[in-house]
LUMSE-15326 format. One record per residue: residue in one letter; x, z, y of N, C-alpha, C, CB in turn; chain. Coordinates in steps of 0.001 Angstrom, whole numbers. Atoms other than C-alpha are relative to their C-alpha. Glycine has a CB too. Layout:
<recs>
{aa: A n.xx: X n.zz: Z n.yy: Y ca.xx: X ca.zz: Z ca.yy: Y c.xx: X c.zz: Z c.yy: Y cb.xx: X cb.zz: Z cb.yy: Y ch: A} $
...
</recs>
This chain:
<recs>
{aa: X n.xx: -142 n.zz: -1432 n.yy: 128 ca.xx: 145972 ca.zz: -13233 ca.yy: -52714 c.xx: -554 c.zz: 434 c.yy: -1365 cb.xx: -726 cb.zz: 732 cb.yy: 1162 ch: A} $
{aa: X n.xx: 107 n.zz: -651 n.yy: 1178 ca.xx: 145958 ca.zz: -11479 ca.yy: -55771 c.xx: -1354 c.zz: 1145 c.yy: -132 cb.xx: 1409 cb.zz: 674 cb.yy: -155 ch: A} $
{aa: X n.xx: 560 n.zz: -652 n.yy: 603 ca.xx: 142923 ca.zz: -9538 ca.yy: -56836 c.xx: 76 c.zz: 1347 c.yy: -521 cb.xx: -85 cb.zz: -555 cb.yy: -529 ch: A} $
{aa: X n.xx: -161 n.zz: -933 n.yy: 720 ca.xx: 143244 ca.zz: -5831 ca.yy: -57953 c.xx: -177 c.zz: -137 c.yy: -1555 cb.xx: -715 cb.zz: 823 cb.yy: 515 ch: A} $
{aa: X n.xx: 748 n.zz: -107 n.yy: 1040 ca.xx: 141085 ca.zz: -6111 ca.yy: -60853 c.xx: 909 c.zz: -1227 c.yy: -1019 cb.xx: -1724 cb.zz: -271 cb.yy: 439 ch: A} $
{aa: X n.xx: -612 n.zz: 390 n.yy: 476 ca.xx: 143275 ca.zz: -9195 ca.yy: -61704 c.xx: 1621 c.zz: 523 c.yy: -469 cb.xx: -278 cb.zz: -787 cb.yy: 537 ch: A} $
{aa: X n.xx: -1220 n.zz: -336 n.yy: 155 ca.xx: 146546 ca.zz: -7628 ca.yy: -61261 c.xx: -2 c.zz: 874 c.yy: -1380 cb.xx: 503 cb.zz: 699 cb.yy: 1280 ch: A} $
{aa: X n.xx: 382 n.zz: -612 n.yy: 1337 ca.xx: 145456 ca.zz: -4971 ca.yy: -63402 c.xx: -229 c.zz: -241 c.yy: -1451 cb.xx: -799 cb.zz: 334 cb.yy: 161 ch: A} $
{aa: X n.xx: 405 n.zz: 636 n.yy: 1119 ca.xx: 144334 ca.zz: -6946 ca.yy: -66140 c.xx: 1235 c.zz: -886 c.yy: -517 cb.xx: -1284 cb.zz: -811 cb.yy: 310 ch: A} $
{aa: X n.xx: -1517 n.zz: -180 n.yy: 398 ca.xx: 148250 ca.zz: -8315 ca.yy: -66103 c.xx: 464 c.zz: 465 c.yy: -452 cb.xx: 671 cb.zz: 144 cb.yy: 379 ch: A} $
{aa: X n.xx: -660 n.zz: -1185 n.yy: 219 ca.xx: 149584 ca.zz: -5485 ca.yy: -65880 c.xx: -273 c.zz: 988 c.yy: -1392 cb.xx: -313 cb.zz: 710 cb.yy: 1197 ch: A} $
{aa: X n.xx: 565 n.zz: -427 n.yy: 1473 ca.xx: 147717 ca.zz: -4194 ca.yy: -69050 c.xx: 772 c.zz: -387 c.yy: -904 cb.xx: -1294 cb.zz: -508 cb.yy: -413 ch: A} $
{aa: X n.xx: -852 n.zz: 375 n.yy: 1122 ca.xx: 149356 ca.zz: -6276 ca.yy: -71101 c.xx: 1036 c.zz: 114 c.yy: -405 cb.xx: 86 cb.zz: -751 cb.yy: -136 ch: A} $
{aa: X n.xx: -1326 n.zz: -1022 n.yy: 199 ca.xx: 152537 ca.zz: -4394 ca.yy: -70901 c.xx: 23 c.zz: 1165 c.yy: -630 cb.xx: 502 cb.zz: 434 cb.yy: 1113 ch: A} $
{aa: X n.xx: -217 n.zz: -1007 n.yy: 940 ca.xx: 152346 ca.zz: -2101 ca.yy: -73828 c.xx: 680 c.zz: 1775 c.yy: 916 cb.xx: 1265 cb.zz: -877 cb.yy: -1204 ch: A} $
{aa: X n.xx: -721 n.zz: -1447 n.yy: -782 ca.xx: 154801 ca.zz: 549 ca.yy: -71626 c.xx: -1127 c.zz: 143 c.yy: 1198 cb.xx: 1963 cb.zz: -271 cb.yy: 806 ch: A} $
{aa: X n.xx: 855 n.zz: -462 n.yy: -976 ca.xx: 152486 ca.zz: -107 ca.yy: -68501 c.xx: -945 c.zz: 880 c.yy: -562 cb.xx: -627 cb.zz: -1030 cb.yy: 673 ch: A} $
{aa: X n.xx: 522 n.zz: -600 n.yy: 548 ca.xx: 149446 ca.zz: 510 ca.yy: -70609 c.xx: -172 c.zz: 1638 c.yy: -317 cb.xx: 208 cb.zz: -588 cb.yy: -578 ch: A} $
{aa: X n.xx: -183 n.zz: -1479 n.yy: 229 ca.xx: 150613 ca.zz: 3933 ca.yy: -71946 c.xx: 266 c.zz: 880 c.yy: 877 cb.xx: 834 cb.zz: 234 cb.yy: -740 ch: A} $
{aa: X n.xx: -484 n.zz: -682 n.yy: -1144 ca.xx: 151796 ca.zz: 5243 ca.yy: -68460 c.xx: -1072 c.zz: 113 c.yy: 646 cb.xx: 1036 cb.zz: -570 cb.yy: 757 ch: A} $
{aa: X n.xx: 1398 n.zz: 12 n.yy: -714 ca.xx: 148265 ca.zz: 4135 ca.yy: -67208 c.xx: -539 c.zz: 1229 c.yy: -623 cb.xx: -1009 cb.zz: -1403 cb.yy: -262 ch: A} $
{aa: X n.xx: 807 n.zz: -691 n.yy: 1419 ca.xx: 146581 ca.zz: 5937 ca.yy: -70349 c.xx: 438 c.zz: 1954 c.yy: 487 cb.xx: 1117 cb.zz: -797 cb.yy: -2167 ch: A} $
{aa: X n.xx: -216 n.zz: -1273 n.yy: -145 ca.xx: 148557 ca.zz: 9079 ca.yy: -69456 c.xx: -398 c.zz: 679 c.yy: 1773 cb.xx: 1595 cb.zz: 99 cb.yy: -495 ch: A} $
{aa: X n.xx: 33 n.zz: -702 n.yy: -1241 ca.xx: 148256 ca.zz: 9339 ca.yy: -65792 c.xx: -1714 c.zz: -147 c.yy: 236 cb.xx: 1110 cb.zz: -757 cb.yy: 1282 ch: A} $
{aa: X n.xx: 1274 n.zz: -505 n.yy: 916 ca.xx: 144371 ca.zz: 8550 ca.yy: -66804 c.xx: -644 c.zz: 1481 c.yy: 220 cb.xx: 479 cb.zz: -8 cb.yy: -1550 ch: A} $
{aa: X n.xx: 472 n.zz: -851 n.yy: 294 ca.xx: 143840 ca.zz: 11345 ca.yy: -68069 c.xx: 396 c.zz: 1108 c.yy: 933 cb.xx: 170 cb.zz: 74 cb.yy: -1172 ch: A} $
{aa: X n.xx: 40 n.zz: -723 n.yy: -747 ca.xx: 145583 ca.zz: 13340 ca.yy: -66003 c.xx: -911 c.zz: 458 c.yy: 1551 cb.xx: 922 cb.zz: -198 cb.yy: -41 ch: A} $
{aa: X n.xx: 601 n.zz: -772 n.yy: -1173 ca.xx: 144021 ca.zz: 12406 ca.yy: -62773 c.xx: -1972 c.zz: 595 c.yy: -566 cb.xx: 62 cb.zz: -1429 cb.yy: 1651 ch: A} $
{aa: X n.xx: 1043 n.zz: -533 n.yy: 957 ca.xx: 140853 ca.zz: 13142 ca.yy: -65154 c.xx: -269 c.zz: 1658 c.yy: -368 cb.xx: 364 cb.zz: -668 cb.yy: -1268 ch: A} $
{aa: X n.xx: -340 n.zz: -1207 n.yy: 24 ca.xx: 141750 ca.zz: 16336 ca.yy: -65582 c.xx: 28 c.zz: 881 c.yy: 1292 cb.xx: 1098 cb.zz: -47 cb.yy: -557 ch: A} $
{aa: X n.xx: -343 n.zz: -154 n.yy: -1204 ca.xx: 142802 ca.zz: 17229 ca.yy: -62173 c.xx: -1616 c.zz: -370 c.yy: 954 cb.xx: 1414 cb.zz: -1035 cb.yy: 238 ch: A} $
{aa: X n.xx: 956 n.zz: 18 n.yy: -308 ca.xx: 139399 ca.zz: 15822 ca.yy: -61129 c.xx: -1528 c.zz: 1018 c.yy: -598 cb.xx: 107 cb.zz: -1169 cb.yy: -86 ch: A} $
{aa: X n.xx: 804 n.zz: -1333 n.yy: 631 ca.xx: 137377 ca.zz: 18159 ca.yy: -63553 c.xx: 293 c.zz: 1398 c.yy: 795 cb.xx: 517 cb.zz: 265 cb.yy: -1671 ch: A} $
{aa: X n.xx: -219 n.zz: -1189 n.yy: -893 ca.xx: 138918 ca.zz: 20799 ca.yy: -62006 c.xx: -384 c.zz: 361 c.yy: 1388 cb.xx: 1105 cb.zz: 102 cb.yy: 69 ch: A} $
{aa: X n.xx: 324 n.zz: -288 n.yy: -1457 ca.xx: 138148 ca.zz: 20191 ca.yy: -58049 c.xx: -1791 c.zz: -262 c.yy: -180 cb.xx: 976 cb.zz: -1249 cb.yy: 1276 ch: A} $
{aa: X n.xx: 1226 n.zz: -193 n.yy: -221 ca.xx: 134754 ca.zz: 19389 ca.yy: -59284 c.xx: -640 c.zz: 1643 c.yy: -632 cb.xx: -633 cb.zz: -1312 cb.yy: -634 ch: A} $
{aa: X n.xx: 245 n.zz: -680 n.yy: -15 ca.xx: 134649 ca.zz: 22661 ca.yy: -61125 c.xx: -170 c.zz: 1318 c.yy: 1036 cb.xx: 352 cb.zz: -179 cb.yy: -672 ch: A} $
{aa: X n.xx: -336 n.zz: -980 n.yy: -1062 ca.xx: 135824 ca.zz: 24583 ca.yy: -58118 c.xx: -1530 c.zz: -180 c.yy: 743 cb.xx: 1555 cb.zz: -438 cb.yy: 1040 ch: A} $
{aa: X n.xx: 1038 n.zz: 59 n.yy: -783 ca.xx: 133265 ca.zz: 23005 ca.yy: -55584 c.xx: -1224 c.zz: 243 c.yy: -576 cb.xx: -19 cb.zz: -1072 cb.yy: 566 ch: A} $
{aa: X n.xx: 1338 n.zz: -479 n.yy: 296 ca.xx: 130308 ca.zz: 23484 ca.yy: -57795 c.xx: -154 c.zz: 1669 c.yy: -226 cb.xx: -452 cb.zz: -780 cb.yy: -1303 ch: A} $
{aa: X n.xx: -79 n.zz: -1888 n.yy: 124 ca.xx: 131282 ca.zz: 27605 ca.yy: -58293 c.xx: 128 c.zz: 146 c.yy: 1415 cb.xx: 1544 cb.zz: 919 cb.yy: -970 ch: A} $
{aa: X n.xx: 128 n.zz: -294 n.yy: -1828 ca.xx: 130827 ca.zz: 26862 ca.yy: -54076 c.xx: 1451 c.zz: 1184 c.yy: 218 cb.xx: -2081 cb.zz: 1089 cb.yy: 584 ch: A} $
{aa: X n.xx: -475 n.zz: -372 n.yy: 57 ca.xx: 133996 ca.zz: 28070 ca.yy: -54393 c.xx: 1701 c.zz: -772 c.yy: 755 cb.xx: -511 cb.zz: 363 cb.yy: -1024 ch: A} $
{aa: X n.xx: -1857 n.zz: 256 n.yy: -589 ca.xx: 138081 ca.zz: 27961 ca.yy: -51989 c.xx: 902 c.zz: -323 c.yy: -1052 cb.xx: 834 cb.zz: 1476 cb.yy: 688 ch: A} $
{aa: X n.xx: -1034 n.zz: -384 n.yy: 555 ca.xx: 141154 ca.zz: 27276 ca.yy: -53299 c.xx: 524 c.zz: 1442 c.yy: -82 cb.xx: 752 cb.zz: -682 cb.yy: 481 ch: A} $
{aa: X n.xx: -584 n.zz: -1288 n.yy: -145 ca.xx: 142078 ca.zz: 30719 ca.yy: -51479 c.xx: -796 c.zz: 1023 c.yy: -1253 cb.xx: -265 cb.zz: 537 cb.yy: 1706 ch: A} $
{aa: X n.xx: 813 n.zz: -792 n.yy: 1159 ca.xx: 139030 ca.zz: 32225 ca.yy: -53790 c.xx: 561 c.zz: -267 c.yy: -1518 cb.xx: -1647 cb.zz: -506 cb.yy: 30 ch: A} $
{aa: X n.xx: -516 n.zz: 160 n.yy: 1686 ca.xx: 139947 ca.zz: 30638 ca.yy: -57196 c.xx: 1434 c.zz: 921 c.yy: 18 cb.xx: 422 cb.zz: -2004 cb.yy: -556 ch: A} $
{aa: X n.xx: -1228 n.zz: -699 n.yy: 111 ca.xx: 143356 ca.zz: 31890 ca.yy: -56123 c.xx: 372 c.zz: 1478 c.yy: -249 cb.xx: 492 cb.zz: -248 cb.yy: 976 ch: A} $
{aa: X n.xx: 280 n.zz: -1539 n.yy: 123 ca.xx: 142480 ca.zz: 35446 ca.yy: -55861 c.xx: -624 c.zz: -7 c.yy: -1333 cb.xx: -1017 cb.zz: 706 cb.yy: 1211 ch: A} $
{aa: X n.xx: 1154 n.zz: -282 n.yy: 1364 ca.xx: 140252 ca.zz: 35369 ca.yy: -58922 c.xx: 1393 c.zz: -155 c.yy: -875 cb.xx: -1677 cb.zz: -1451 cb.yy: -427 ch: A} $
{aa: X n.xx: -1196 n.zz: 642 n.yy: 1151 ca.xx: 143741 ca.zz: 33890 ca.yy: -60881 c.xx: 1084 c.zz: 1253 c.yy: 351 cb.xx: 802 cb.zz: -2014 cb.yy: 437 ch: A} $
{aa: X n.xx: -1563 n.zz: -1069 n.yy: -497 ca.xx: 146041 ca.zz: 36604 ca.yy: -58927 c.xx: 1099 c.zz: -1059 c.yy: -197 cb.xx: 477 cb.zz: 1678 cb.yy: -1262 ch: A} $
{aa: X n.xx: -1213 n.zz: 747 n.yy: -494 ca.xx: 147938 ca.zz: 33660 ca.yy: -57539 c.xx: -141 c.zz: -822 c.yy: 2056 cb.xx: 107 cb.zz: -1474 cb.yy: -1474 ch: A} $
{aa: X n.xx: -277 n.zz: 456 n.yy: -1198 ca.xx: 148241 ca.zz: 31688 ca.yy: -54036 c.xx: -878 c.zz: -1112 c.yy: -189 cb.xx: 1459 cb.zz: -241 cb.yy: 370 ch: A} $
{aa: X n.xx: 290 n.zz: 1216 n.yy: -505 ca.xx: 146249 ca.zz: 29259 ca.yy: -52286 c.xx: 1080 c.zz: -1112 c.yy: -517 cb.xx: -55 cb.zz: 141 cb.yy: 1521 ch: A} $
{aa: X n.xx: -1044 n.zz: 847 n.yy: 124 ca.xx: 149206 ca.zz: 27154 ca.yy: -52552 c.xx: 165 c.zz: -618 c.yy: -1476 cb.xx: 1188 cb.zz: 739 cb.yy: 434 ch: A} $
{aa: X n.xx: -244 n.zz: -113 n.yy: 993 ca.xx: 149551 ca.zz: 27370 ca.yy: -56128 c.xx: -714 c.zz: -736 c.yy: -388 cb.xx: 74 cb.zz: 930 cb.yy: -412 ch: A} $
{aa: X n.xx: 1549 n.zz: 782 n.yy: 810 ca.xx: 146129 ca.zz: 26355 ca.yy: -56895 c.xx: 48 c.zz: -1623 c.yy: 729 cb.xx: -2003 cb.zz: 1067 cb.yy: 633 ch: A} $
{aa: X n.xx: -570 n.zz: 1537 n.yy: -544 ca.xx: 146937 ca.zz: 23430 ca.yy: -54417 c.xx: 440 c.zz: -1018 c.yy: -756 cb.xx: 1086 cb.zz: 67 cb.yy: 773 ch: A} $
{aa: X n.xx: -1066 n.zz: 767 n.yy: 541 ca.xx: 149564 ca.zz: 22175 ca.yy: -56298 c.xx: -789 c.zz: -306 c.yy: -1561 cb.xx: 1632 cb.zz: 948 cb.yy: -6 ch: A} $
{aa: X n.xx: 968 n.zz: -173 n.yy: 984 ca.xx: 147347 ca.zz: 22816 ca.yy: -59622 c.xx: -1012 c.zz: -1678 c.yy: 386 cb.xx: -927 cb.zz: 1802 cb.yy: 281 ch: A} $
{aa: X n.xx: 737 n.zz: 1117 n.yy: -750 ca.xx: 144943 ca.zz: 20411 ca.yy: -57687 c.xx: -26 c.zz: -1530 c.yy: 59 cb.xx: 228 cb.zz: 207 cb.yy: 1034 ch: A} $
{aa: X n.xx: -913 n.zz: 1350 n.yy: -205 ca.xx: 147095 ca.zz: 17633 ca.yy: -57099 c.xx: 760 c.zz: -704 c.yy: -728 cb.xx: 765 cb.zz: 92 cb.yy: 734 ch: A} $
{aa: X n.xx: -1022 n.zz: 437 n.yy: 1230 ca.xx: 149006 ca.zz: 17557 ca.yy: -60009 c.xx: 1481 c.zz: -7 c.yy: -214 cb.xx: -171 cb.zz: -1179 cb.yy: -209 ch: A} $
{aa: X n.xx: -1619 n.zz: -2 n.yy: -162 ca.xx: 152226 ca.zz: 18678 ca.yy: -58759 c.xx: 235 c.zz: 736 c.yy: -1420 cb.xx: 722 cb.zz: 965 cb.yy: 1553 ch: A} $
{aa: X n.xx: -792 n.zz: -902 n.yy: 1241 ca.xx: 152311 ca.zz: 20877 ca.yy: -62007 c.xx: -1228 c.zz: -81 c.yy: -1326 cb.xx: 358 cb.zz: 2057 cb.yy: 619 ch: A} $
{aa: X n.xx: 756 n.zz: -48 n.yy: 1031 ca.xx: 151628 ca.zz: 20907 ca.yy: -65286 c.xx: -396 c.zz: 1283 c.yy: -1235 cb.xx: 520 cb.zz: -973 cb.yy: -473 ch: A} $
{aa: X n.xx: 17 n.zz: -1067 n.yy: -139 ca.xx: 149929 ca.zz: 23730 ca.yy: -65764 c.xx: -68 c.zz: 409 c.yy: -1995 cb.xx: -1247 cb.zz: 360 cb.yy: 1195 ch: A} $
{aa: X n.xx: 399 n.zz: -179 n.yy: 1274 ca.xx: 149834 ca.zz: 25608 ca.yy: -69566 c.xx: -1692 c.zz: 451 c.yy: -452 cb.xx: 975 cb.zz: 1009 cb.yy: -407 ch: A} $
{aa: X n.xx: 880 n.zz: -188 n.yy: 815 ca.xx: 146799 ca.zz: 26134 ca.yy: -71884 c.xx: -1097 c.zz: 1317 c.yy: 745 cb.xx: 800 cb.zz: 299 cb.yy: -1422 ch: A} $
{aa: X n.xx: 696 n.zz: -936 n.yy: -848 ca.xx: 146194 ca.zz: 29775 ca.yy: -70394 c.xx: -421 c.zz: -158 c.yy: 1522 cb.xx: 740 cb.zz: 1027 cb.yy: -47 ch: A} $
{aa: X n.xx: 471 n.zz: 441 n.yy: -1673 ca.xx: 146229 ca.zz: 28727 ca.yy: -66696 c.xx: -1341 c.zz: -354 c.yy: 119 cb.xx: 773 cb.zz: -1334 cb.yy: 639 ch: A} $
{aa: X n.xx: 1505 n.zz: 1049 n.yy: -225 ca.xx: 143441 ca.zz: 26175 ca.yy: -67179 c.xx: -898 c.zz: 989 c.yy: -623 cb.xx: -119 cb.zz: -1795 cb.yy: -951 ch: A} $
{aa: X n.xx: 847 n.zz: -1099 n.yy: 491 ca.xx: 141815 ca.zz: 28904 ca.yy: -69315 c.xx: -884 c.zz: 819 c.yy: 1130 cb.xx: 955 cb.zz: 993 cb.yy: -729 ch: A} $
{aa: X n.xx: -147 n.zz: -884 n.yy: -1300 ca.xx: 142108 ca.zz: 31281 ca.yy: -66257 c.xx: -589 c.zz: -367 c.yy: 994 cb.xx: 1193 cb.zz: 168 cb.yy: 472 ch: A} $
{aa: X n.xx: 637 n.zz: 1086 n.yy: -673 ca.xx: 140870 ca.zz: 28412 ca.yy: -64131 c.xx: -1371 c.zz: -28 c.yy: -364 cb.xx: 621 cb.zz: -1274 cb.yy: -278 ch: A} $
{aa: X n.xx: 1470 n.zz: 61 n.yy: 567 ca.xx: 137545 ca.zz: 27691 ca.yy: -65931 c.xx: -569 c.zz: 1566 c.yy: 110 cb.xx: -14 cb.zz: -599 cb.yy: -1744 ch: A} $
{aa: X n.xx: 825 n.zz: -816 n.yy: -531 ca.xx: 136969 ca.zz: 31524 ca.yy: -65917 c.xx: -454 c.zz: 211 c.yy: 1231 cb.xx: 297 cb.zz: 801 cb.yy: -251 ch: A} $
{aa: X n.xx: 423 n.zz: 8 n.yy: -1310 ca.xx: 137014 ca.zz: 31767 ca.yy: -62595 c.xx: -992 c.zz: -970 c.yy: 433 cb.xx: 1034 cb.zz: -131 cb.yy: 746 ch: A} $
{aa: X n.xx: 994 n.zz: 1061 n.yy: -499 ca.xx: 135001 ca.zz: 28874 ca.yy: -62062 c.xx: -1414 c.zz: 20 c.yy: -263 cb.xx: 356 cb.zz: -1177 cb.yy: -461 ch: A} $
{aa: X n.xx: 1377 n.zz: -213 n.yy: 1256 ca.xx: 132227 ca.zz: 29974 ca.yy: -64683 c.xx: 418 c.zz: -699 c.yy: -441 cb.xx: -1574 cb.zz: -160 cb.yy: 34 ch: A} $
{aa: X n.xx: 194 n.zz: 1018 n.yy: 1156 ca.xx: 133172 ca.zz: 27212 ca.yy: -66815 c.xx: 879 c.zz: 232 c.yy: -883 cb.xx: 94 cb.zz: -1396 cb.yy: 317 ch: A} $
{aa: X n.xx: -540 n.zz: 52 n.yy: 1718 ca.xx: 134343 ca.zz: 26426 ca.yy: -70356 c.xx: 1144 c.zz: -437 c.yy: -101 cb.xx: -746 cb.zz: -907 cb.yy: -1024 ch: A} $
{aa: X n.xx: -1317 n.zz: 918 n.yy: -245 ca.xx: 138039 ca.zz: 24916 ca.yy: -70405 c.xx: -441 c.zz: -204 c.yy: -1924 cb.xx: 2046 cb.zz: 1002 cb.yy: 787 ch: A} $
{aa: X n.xx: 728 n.zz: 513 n.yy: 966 ca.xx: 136913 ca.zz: 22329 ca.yy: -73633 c.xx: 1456 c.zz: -678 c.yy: -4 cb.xx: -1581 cb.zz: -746 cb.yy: 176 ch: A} $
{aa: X n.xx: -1339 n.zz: 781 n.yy: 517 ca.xx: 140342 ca.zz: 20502 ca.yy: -75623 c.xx: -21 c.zz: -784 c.yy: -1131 cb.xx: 1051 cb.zz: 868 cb.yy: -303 ch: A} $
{aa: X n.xx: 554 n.zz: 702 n.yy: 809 ca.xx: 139876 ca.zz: 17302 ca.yy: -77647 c.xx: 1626 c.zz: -865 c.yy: -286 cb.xx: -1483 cb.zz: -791 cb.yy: 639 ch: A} $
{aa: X n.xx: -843 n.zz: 919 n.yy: 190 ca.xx: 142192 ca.zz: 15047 ca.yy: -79367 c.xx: -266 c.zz: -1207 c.yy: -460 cb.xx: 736 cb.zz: 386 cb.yy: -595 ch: A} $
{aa: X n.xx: 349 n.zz: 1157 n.yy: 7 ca.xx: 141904 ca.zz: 11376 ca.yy: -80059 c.xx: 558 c.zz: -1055 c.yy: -987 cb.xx: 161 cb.zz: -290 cb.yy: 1121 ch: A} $
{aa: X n.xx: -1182 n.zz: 870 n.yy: 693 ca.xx: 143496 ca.zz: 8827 ca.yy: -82402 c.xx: 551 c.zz: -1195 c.yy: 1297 cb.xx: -767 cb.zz: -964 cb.yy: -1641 ch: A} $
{aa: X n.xx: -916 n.zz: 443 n.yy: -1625 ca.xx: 145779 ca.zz: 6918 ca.yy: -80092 c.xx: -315 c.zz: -1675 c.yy: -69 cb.xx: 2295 cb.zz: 392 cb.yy: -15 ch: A} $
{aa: X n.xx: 505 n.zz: 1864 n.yy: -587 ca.xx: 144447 ca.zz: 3352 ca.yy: -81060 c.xx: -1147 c.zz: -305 c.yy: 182 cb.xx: 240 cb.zz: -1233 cb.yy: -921 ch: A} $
{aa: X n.xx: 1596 n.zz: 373 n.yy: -678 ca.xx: 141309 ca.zz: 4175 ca.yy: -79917 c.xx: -18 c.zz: -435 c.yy: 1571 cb.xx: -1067 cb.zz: 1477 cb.yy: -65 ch: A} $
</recs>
């Protein structure tokens, strides 16, 4: 039986894998900043939702990563949360 940690370390070596990893990465990275911002503002989806003047649902999907939300959203997001929405860029062969 195959190993995760091995498979992975395969699978790396596929330049296309790699970059698909790299992106979904960050995303669930992102997506995780966010549910930890929520729960530490002891704070609902239904609440953030009201604070945004949008839907439980919405913020759901926000959540999960069904959508990719723009610049202001996440803005909108962090206020509500108290927090800072912070945007960095990287050289890509780092």
């Amino acid at each position: 039986m195959t190993k995760l940690a091995d498979l992975k370390k395969r699978l790396m070596e596929d330049p296309e894998f790699r970059e698909e990893y790299a992106r979904a990465d960050d995303e669930f990275t992102l997506i995780e900043a966010l549910v930890r911002a929520r729960a530490a503002a002891n704070l609902t989806q239904a609440e953030v939702a009201r604070r945004l003047g949008t839907t439980q649902s919405a913020i759901a999907r926000l959540e999960d990563g069904g959508v990719s939300p723009p610049l202001a959203t996440l803005r909108r997001y962090a206020e509500a949360t108290g927090t800072r929405l912070t945007v960095g860029l990287a050289r890509a062969d780092t």
